[in-house]
C-alpha positions in Angstrom: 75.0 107.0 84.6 75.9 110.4 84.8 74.0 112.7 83.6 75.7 116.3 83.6 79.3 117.2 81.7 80.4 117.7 85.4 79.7 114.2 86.5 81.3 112.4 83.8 83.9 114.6 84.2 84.3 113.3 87.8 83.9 110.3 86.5 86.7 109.9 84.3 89.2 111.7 87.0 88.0 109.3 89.6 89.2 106.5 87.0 92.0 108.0 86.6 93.1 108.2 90.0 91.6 104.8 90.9 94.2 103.5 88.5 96.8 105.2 90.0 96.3 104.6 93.4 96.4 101.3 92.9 99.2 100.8 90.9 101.1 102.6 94.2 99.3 100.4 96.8 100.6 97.6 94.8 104.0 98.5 94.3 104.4 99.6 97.8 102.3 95.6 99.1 105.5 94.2 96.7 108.6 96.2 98.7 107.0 95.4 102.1 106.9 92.1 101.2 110.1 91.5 99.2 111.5 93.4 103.1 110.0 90.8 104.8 111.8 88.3 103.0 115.3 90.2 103.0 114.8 90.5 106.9 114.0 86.9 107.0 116.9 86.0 105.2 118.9 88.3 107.6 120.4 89.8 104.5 120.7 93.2 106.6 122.4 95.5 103.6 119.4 94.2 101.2 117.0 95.4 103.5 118.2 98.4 104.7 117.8 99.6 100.7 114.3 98.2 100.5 113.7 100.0 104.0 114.8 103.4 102.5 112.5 102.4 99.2 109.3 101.8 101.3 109.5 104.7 103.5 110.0 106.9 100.6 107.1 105.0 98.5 105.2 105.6 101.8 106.2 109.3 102.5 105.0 109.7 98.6 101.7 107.4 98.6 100.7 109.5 101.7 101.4 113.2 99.9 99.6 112.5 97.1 96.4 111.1 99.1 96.9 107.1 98.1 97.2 106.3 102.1 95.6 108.5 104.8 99.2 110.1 106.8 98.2 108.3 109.3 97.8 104.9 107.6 101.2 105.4 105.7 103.1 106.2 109.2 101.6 103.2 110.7 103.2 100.8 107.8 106.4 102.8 107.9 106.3 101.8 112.1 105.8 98.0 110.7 108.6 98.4 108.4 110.8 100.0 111.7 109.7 96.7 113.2 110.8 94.5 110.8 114.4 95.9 110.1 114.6 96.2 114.1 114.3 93.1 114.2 117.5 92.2 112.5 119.6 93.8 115.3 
């Protein structure tokens, strides 16, 4: 338990942006996944949008501290691999 005003402060905040973070590792999980299937499906107009939408979810995630930069460039590169693939 903390015991000073500044530690449950921290606390709460910490909460706060555990929430957050999750809720954009999760969404961005779902759009590499849903790309997967698109490239799978060879659907290449349906997963050049999603493409667009991860690497933006990514370039976002990795601003606000959710993925380390380098972490978020290295699932963009997967992502690159994926819609490469269709070609």
């Amino acid at each position: 338990m903390p015991h000073s005003a500044q530690a449950r402060k921290r606390v709460r905040q910490s909460e706060r942006s555990r929430v957050a973070s999750k809720s954009a590792r999760s969404e961005i999980k779902s759009l590499t996944k849903a790309l997967a299937e698109k490239v799978s499906a060879k659907d290449q107009e349906g997963a050049r949008i999603l493409f667009l939408k991860v690497i933006s979810e990514l370039d976002k995630a990795a601003k606000n501290h959710v993925y380390h930069r380098n972490a978020a460039a290295r699932r963009k590169s997967h992502a690159a691999v994926l819609m490469n693939s269709l070609k």
